[in-house]
GUTORLUM-303762 format. One line per field, with one value per residue (C-alpha): residue number from 1; residue in three letters; x, y, z. Coordinates in Angstrom, 1 decimal, padded with zeros to 4 digits. Each point is the difference from the previous one (the first is absolute). Example, Ala and Ser with C-alpha at 12.3 -4.5 7.8 and 13.67 -1.06 7.14 Angstrom:
# residues 2
num: (1 | 2)
residu: (ALA | SER)
c1: (012.3 | 001.4)
c2: (-004.5 | 003.4)
c3: (007.8 | -000.7)
This chain:
# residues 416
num: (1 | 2 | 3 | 4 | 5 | 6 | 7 | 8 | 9 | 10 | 11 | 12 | 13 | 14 | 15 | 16 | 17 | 18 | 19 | 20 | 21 | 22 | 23 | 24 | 25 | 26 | 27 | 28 | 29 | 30 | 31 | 32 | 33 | 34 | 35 | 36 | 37 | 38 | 39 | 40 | 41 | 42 | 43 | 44 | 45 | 46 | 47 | 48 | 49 | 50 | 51 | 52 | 53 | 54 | 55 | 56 | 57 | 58 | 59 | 60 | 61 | 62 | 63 | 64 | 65 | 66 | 67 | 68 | 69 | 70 | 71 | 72 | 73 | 74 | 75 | 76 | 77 | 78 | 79 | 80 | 81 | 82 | 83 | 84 | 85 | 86 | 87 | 88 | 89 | 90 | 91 | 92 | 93 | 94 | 95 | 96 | 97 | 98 | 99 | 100 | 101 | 102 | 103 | 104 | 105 | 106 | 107 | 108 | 109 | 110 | 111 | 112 | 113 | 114 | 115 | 116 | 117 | 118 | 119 | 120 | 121 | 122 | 123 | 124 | 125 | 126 | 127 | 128 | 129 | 130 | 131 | 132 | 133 | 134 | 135 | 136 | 137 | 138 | 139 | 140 | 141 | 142 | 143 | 144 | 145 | 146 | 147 | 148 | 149 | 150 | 151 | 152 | 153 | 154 | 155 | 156 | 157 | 158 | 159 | 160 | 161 | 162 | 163 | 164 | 165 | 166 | 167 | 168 | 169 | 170 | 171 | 172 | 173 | 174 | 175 | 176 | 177 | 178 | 179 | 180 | 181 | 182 | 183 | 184 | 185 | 186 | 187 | 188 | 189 | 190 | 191 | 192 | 193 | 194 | 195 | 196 | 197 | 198 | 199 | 200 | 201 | 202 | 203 | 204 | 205 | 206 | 207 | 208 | 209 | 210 | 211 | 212 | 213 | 214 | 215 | 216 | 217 | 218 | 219 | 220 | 221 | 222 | 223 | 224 | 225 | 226 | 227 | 228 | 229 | 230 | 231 | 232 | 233 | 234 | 235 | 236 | 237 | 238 | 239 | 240 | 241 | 242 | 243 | 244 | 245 | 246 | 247 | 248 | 249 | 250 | 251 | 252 | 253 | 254 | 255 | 256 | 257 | 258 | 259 | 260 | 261 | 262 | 263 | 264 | 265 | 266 | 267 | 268 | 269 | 270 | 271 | 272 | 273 | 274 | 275 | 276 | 277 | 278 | 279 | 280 | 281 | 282 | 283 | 284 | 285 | 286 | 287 | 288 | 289 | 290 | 291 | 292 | 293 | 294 | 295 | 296 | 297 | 298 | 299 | 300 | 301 | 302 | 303 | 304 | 305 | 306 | 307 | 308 | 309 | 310 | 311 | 312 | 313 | 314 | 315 | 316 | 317 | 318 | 319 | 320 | 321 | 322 | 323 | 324 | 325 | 326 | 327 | 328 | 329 | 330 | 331 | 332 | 333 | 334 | 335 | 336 | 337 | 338 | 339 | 340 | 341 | 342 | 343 | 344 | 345 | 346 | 347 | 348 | 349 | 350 | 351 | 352 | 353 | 354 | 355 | 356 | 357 | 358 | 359 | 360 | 361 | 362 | 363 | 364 | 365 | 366 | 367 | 368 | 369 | 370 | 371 | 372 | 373 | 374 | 375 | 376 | 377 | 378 | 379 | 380 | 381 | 382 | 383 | 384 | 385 | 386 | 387 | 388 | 389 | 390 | 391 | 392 | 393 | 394 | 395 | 396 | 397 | 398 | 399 | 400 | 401 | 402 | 403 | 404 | 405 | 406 | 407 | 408 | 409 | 410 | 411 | 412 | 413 | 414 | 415 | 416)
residu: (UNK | UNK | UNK | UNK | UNK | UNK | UNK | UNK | UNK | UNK | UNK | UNK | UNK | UNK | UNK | UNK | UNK | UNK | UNK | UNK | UNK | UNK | UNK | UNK | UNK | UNK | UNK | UNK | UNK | UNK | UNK | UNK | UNK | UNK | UNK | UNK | UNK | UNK | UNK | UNK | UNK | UNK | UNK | UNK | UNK | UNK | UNK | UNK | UNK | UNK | UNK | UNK | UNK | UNK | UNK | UNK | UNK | UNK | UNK | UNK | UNK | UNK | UNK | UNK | UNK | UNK | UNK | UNK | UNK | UNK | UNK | UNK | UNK | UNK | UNK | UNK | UNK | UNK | UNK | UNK | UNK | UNK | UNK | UNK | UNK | UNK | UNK | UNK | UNK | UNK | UNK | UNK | UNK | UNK | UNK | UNK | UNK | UNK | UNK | UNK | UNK | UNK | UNK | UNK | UNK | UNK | UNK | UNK | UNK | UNK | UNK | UNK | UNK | UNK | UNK | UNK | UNK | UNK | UNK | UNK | UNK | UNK | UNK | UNK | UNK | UNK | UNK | UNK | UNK | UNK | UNK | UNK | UNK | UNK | UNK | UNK | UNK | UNK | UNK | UNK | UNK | UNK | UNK | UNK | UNK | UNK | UNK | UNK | UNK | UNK | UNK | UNK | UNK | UNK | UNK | UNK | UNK | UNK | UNK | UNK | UNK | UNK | UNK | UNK | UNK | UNK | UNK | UNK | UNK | UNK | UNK | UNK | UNK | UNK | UNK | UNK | UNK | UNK | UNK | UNK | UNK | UNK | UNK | UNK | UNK | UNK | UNK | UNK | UNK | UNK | UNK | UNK | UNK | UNK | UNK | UNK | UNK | UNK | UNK | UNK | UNK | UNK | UNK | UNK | UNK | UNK | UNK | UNK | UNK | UNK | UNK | UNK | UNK | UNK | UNK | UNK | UNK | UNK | UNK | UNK | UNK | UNK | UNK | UNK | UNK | UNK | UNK | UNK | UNK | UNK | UNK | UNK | UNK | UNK | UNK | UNK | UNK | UNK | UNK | UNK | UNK | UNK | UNK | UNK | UNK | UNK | UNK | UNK | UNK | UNK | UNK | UNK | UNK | UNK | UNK | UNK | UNK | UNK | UNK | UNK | UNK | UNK | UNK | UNK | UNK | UNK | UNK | UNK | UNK | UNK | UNK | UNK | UNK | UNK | UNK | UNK | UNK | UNK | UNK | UNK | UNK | UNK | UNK | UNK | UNK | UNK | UNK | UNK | UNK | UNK | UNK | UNK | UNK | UNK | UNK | UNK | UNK | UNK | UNK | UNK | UNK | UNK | UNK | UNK | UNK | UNK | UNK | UNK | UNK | UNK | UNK | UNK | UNK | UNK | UNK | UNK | UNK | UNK | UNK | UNK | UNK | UNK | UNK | UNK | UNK | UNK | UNK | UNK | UNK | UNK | UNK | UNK | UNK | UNK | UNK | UNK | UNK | UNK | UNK | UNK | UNK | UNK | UNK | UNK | UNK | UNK | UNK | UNK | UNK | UNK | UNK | UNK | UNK | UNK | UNK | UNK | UNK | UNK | UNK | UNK | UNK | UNK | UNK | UNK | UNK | UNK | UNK | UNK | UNK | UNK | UNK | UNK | UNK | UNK | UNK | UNK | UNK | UNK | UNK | UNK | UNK | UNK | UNK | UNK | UNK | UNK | UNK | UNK | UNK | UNK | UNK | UNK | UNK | UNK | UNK | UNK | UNK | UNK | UNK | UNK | UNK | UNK | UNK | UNK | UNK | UNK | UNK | UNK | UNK | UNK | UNK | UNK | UNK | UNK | UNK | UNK)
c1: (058.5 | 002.3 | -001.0 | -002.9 | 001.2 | -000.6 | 001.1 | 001.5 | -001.4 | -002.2 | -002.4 | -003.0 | -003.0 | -002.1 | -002.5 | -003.6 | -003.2 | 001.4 | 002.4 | 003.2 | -000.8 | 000.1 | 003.8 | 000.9 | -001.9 | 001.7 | 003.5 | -001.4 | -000.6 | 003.5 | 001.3 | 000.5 | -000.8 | -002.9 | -001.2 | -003.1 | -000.7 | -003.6 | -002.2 | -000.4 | -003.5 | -001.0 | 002.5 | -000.2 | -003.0 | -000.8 | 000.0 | -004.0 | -001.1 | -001.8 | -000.1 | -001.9 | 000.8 | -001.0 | 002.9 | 002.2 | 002.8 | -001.2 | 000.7 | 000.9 | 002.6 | 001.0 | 000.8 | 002.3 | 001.8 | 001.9 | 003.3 | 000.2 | 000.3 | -001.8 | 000.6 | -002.0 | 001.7 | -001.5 | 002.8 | -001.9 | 001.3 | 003.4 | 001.0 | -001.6 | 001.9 | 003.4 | -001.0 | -000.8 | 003.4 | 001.9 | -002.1 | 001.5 | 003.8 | -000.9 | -001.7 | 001.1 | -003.1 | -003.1 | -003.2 | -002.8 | -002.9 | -001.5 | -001.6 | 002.5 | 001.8 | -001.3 | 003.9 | 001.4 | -002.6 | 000.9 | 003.8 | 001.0 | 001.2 | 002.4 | 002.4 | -000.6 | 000.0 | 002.8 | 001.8 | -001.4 | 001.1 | 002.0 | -000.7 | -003.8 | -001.8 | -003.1 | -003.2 | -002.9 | -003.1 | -002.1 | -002.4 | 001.7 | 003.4 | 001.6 | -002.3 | -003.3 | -001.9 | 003.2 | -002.0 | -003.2 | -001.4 | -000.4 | -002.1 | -000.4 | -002.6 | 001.5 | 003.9 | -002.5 | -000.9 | 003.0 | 002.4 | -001.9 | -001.7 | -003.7 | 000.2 | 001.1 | -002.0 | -004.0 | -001.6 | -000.1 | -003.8 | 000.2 | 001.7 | 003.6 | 000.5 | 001.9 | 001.8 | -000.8 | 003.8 | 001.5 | 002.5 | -000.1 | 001.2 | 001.4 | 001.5 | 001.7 | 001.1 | 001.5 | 002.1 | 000.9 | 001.6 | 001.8 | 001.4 | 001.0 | 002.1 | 002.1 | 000.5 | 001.3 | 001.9 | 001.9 | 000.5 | 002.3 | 002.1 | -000.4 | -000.7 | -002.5 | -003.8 | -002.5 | -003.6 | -002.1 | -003.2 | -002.9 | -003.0 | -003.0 | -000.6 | 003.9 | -001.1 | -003.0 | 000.9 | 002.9 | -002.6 | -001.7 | 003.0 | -001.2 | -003.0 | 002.7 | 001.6 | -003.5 | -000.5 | 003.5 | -001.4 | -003.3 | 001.8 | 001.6 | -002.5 | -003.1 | -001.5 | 001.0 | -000.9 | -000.5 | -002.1 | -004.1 | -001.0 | 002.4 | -000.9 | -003.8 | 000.8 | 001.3 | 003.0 | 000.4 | 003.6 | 000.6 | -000.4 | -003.2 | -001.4 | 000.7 | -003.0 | 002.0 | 002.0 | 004.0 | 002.2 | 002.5 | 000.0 | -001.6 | -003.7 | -002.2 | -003.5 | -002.0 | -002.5 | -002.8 | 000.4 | -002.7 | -002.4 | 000.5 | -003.5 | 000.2 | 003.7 | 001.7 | 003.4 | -001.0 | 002.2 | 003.4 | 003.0 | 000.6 | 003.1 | 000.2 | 003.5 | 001.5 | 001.8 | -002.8 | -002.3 | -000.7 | -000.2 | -002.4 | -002.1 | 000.0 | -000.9 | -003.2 | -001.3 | 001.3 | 003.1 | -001.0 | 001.2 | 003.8 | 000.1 | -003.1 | 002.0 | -002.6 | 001.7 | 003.3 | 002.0 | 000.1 | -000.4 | -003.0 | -001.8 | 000.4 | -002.6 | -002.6 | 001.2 | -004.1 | -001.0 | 002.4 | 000.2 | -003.5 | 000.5 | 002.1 | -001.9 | -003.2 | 002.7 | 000.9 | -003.3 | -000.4 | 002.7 | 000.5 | 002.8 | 002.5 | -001.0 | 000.9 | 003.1 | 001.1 | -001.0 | 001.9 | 003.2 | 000.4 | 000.4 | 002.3 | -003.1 | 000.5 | -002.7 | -001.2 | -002.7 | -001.8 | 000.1 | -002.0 | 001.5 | -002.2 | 002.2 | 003.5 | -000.7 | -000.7 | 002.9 | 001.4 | 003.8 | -000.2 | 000.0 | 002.8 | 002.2 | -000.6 | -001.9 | -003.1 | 000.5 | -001.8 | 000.9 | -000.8 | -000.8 | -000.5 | -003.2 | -001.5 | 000.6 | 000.9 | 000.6 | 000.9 | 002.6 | 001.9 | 003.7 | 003.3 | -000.4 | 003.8 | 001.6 | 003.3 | 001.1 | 002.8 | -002.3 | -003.3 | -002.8 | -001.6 | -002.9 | -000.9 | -002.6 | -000.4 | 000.6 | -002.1 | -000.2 | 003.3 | 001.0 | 003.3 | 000.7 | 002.1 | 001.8 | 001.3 | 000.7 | 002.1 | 001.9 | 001.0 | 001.4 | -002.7 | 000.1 | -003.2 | -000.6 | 000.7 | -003.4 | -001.9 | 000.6 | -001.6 | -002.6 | -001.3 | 000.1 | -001.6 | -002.8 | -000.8)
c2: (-059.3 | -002.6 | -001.1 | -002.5 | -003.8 | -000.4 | 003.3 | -000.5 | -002.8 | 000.4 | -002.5 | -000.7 | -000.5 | -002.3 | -001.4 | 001.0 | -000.6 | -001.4 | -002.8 | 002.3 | 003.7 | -001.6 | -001.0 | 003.0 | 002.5 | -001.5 | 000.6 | 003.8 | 000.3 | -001.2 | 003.0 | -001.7 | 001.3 | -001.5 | 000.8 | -001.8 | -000.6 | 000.1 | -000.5 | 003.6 | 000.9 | -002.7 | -000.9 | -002.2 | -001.8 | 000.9 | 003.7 | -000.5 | -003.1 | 000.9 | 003.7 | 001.7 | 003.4 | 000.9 | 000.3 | -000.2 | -002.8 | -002.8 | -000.5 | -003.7 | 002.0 | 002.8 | -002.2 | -002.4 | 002.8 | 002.9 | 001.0 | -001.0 | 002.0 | -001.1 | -000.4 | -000.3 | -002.8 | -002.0 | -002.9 | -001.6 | 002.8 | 000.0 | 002.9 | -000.3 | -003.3 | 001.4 | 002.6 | -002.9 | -001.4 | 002.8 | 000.7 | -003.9 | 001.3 | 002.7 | -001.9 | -002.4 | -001.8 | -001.3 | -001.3 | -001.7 | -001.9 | -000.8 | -003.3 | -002.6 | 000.6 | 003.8 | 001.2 | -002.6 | 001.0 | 003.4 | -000.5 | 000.4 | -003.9 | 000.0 | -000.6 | 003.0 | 002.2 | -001.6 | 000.7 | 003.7 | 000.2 | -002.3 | 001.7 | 000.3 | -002.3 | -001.1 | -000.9 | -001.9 | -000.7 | -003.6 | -001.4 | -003.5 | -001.2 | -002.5 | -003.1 | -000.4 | 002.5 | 002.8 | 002.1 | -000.2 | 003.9 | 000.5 | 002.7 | 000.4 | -002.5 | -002.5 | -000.1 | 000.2 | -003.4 | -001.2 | 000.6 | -001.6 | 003.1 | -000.5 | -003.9 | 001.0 | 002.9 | 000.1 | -002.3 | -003.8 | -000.6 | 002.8 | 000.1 | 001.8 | 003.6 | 002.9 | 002.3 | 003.6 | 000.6 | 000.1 | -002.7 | -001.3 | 003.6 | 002.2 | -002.7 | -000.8 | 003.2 | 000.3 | -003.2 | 001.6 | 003.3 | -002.3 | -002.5 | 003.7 | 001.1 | -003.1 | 000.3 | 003.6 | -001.3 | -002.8 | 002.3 | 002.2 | -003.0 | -001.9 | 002.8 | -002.0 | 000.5 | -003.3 | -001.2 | 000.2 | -002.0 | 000.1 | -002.5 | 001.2 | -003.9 | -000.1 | 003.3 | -000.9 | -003.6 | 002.0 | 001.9 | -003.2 | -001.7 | -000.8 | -002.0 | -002.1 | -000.6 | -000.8 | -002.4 | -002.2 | -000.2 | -000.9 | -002.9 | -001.3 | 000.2 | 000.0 | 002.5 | 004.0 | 001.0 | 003.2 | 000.2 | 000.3 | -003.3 | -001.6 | -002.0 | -000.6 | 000.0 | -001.7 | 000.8 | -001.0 | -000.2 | 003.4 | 003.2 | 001.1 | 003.5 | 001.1 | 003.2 | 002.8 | -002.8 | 001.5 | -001.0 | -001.2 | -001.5 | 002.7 | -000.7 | 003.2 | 000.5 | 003.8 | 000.1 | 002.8 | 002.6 | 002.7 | 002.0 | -003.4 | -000.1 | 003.3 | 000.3 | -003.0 | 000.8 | 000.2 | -002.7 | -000.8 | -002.8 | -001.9 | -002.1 | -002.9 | 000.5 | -001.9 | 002.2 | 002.0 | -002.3 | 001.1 | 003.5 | -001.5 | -002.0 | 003.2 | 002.5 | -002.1 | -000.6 | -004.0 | -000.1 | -003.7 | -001.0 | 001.0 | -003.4 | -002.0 | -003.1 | 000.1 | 003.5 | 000.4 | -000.8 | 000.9 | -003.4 | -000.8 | 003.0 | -001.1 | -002.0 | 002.4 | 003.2 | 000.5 | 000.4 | 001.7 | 002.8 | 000.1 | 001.3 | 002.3 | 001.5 | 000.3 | 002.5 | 001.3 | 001.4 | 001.8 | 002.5 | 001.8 | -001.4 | 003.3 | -000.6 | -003.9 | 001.4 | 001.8 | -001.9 | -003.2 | 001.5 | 001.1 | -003.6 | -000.9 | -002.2 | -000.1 | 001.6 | 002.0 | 002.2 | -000.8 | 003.5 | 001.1 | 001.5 | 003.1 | 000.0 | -000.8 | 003.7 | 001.8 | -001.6 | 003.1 | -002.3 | -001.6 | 003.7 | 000.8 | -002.6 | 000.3 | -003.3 | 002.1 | 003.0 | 002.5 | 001.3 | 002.9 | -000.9 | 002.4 | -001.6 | -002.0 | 002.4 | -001.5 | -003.6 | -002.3 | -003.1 | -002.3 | 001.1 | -001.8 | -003.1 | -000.2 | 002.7 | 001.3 | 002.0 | 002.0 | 000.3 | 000.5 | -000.3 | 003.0 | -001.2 | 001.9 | -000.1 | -002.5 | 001.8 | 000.9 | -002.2 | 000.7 | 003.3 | -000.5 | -001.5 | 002.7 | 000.8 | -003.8 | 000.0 | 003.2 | -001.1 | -003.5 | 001.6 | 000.7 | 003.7 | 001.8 | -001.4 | -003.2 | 000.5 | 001.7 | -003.1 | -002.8 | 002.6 | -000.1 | -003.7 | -000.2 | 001.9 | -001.6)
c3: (-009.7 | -001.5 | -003.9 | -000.8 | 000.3 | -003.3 | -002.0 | -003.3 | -000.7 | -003.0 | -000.5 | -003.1 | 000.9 | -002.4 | 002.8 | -000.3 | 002.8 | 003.3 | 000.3 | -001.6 | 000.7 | 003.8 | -000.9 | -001.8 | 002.4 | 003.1 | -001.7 | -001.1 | 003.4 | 000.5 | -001.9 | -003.2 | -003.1 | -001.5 | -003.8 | -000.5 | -003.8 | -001.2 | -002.8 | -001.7 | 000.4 | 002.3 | 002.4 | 002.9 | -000.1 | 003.9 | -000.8 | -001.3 | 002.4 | 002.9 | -001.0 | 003.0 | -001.6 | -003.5 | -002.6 | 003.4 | 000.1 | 002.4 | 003.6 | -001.2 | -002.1 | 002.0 | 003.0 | -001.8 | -001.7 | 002.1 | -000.1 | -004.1 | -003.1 | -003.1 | -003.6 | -003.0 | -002.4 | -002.6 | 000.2 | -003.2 | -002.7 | -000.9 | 001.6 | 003.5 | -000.4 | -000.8 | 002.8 | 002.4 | -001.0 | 001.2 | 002.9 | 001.2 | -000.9 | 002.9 | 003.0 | 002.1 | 000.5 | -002.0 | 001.9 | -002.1 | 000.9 | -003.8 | -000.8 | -000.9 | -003.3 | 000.2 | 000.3 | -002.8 | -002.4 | 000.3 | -000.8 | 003.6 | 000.7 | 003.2 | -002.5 | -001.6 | 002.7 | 001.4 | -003.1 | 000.1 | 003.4 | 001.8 | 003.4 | -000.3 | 002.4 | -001.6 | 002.3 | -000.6 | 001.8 | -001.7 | 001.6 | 000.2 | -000.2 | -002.6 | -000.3 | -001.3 | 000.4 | -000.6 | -003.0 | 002.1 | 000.8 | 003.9 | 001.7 | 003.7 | 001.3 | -002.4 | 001.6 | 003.1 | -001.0 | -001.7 | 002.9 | 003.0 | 001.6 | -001.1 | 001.3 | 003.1 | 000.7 | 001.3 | 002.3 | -000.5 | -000.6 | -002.7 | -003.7 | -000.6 | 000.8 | -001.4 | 002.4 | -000.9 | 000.5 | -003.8 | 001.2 | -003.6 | -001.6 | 002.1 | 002.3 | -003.2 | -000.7 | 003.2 | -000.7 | -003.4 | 001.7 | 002.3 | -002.9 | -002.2 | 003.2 | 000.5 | -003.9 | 000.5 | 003.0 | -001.7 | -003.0 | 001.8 | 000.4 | -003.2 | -002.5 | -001.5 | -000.3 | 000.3 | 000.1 | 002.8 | -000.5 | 003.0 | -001.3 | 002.3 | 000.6 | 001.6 | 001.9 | 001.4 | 001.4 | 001.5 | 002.0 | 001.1 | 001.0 | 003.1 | -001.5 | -001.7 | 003.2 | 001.7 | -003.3 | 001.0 | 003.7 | -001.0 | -002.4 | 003.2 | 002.8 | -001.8 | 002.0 | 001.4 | 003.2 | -000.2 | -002.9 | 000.3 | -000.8 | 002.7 | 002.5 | -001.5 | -003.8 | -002.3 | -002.3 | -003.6 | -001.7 | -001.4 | 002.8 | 000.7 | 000.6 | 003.0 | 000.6 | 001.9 | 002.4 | 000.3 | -002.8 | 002.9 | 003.1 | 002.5 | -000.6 | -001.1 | -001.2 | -001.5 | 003.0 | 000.1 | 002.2 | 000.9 | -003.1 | -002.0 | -001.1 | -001.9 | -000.8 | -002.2 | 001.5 | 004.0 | 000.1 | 001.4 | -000.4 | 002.8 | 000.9 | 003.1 | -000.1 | 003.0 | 001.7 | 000.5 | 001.2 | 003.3 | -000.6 | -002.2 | 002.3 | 002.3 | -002.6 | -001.3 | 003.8 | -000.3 | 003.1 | 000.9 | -003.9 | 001.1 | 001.7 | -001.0 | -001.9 | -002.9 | -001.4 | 002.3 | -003.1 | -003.4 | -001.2 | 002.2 | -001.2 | -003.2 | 000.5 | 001.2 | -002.3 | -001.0 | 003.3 | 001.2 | -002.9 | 000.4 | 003.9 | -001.5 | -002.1 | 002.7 | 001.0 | -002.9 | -000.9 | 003.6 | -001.8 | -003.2 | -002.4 | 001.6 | 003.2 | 000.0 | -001.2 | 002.3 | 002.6 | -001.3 | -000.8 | 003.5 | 000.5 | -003.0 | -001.5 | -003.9 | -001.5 | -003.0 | -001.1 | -003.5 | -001.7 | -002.6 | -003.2 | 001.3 | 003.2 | -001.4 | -002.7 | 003.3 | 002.4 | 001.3 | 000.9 | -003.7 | -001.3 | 001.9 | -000.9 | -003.8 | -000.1 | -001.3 | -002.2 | -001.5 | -003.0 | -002.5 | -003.6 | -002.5 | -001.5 | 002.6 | 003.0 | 003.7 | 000.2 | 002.7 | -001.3 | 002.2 | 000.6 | 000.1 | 002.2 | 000.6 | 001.6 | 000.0 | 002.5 | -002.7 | -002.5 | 000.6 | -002.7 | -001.9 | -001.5 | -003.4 | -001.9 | -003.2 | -003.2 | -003.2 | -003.0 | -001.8 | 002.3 | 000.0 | -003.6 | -001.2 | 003.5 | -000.1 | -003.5 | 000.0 | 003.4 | -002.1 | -003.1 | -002.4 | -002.1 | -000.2 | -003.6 | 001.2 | 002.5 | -002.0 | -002.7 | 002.6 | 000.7 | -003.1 | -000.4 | 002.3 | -000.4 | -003.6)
């Protein structure tokens, strides 16, 4: 096997709960070496929330946190300082995602690191760029809201919804990693480290670009045809929520499919995609629609998308979710099954790939985590576990230079 993408590169970790240890555990996974700095004592703050297991690190923790090591480091004395100092001499990248002004008030101004280390490429996750709200604190829900997702999201006779994908943290942590790689990538060429700044508003609208785009149409025809309240309703001047319609231009719709009543996912996506239109028609018992003028084109059927999905789904609910599965992609008809979180844990093909692992902790036991999304096909992912509060403080220090005296001194600071 050929080395990790990302072996040798040394990175510090300051991030804490979800937004950063997504960043720094996707480039962990990457084979980098990442040293996550805690609070002696206390740590990341998502070791304790959620605990399921008493005096057992938290899943919230555990799942955000493999392939790391972690040190204990109280950056607030002088000496974890002057510790910190030369721990930034040694690595070539520093991720943080502190409240504005955290990293200036502790001494560590991108000047200052910059002068420290004039390779290190320092990363932040905010919650908003430069502009008015730049020292607001962001959380999930809130760059949720911020960035376009929660306006766009639900039906239309109903109030804003939040997606329970974490589009607002670790969607931002994914655009984090991606901004730290090109810095690495330029560096080979310039020599020169730089900041890499992903505001969870930025990242989020990103992810809703095509509600942006949809807002531009809307500007210039004053109405979208393939959204629910077309042809009957009525469309105001910012974009609308759009229920479960497609985000593009092949209509779709979550229908109900057979055991709805007692299961809340017995339900499948369903796309009207053109080109499989007849197979369609022939599928759901409807052949005569193939030429009838009222839904032999896509924009004609436009016009009757409620009755027709309706049809469909008299069909759907003849069949099990897996059953309407199989049966449609015999015919190429787009489709998807809504799986529980139940479902995904015990997907016998997700195991296989790596996409869901389990993984032995020596506190908690057997734990399932989601793997490495992106795969490489010279470097597989191991996933290992998350460490221990401060298990490999003195391992890292003694790698980076420090004499035993030297360790044993910031132990006992920080232990007063």
């Amino acid at each position: 096997m050929n080395a990790q993408a990302l072996a040798g590169v040394r990175v510090l970790d300051f991030t804490h709960v979800q937004s950063g240890p997504t960043c720094t555990q996707l480039l962990a996974w990457f084979g980098a070496d990442v040293i996550k700095v805690e609070r002696p004592g206390a740590g990341d703050a998502t070791r304790g929330q959620l605990r399921d297991l008493p005096g057992a690190d938290s899943l919230y923790f555990t799942m955000l946190n493999h392939n790391k090591r972690s040190l204990t480091l109280d950056a607030k004395k002088p000496e974890g300082k002057a510790a910190l100092e030369r721990l930034i001499r040694g690595c070539d990248v520093l991720v943080e995602n502190f409240a504005p002004g955290v990293l200036d008030r502790m001494g560590l101004s991108w000047e200052r690191v910059h002068e420290l280390n004039p390779r290190m490429i320092l990363a932040s996750v905010k919650g908003f760029g430069p502009g008015r709200y730049e020292q607001c604190k962001v959380y999930e829900n809130v760059a949720q809201c911020a960035g376009g997702s929660a306006s766009t999201t639900g039906f239309d006779d109903g109030p804003p919804m939040i997606s329970g994908a974490q589009i607002g943290d670790s969607g931002t942590g994914l655009h984090l990693a991606l901004g730290i790689v090109a810095a690495l990538y330029q560096r080979t060429h310039s020599g020169r480290g730089q900041k890499v700044l992903a505001p969870m508003q930025d990242a989020v609208l990103n992810l809703c670009r095509v509600k942006l785009r949809d807002q531009q149409r809307l500007q210039r025809t004053g109405t979208m045809h393939e959204y629910p309240q077309y042809p009957d309703g009525n469309f105001g001047d910012a974009v609308p929520r759009a229920g479960n319609a497609s985000g593009g231009g092949q209509p779709g719709s979550i229908l109900k499919c057979k055991g709805w009543e007692r299961d809340p996912n017995a339900y499948i996506y369903f796309i009207t995609q053109a080109a499989a239109w007849p197979a369609i028609c022939r599928v759901i018992g409807e052949a005569g629609w193939i030429e009838d003028e009222a839904y032999a084109t896509p924009a004609a059927r436009l016009l009757h998308l409620k009755p027709i999905f309706e049809r469909i789904e008299r069909w759907t609910m003849t069949k099990t979710k897996f059953e309407a599965m199989e049966i449609l992609n015999q015919y190429d008809i787009p489709c998807g099954p809504v799986l529980s979180m139940k479902e995904l844990a015990e997907d016998p093909a997700l195991r296989a790939s790596g996409t869901v692992v389990e993984v032995e902790h020596p506190v908690r036991g057997s734990y399932l985590t989601v793997g490495n999304p992106i795969k490489l096909s010279d470097s597989p992912t191991e996933v290992r576990r998350s460490p221990l509060l401060g298990e490999h403080t003195e391992q890292v220090l003694a790698e980076f230079g420090f004499a035993p005296e030297e360790i044993a001194c910031l132990r006992a600071a920080q232990a007063v």
